[in-house]
N, C-alpha and C positions, 0 to 999 in steps of 0.2 A: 429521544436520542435518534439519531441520524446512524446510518451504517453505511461502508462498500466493502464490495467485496472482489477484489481485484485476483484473477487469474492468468497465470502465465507457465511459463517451461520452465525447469530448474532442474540440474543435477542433483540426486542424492546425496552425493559428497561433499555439496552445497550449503549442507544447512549451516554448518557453524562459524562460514565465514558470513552468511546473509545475518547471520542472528547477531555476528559481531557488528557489522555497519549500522546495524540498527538500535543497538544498544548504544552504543556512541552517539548517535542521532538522537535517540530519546534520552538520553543525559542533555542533550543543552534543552533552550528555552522552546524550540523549533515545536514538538507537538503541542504547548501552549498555545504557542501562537495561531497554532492552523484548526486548534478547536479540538485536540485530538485528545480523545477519554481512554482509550482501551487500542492497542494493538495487539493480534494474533496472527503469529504464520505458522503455516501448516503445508507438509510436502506431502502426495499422493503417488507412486510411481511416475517419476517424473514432473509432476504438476506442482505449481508453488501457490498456494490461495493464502493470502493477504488483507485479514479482516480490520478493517479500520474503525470503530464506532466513536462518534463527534458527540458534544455536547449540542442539545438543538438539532434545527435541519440545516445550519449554514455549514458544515461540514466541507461541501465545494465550494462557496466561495472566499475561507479565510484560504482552502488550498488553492486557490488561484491568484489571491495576494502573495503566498508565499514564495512559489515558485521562483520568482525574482532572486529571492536570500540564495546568496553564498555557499550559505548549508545544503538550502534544500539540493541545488543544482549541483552541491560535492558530493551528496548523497545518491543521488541519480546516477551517476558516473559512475560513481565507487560498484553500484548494483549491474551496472552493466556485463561484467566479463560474468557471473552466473544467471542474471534473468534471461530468459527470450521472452519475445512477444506470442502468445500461444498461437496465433496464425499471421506470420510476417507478411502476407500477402495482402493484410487487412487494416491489419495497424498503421495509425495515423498519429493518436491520439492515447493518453492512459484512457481515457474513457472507453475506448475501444477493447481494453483488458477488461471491464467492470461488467462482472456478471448483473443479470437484470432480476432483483425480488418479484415474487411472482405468488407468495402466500410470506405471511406474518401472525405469528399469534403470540402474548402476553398475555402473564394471569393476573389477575386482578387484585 
């Protein structure tokens, strides 16, 4: 299993319309499509971390097929007026939100 773990800025009074876009989102085919096994979001004082885990390690490349869909890009939009980018002076790219694994452990 493949994971990211994406980090950004978010209101606290945020969560229940992020949790609504995303629930709509994960009703249609869209995390099939892109490989997607498990999402989790989680707010921290201010902080929105956004756990993805894919089937496999192809995880970013069905997400860079998808991007193109209708959905993906209404979905992105719709996220906009509550996400920030946690350092807008930095950001380019979602990869630029994705924190970096640095230890892993599984039990056997």
């Amino acid at each position: 299993m493949h994971s990211n773990l994406i980090v950004a800025r978010m209101a606290p009074e945020s969560t229940a319309d992020v949790a609504r876009i995303f629930s709509a989102f994960d009703s249609t085919d869209m995390p099939h499509r892109m490989g997607t096994r498990r999402r989790q979001l989680f707010s921290f004082h201010g902080l929105y971390f956004h756990l993805q885990d894919f089937d496999g390690d192809n995880g970013g490349t069905l997400i860079e097929e998808a991007k193109t869909d209708p959905r993906f890009i209404r979905v992105s939009q719709d996220l906009k007026p509550y996400i920030d980018a946690f350092d807008p002076a930095t950001w380019r790219t979602p990869a630029d939100a994705m924190a970096q694994r640095f230890y892993s452990w599984e039990s056997a």
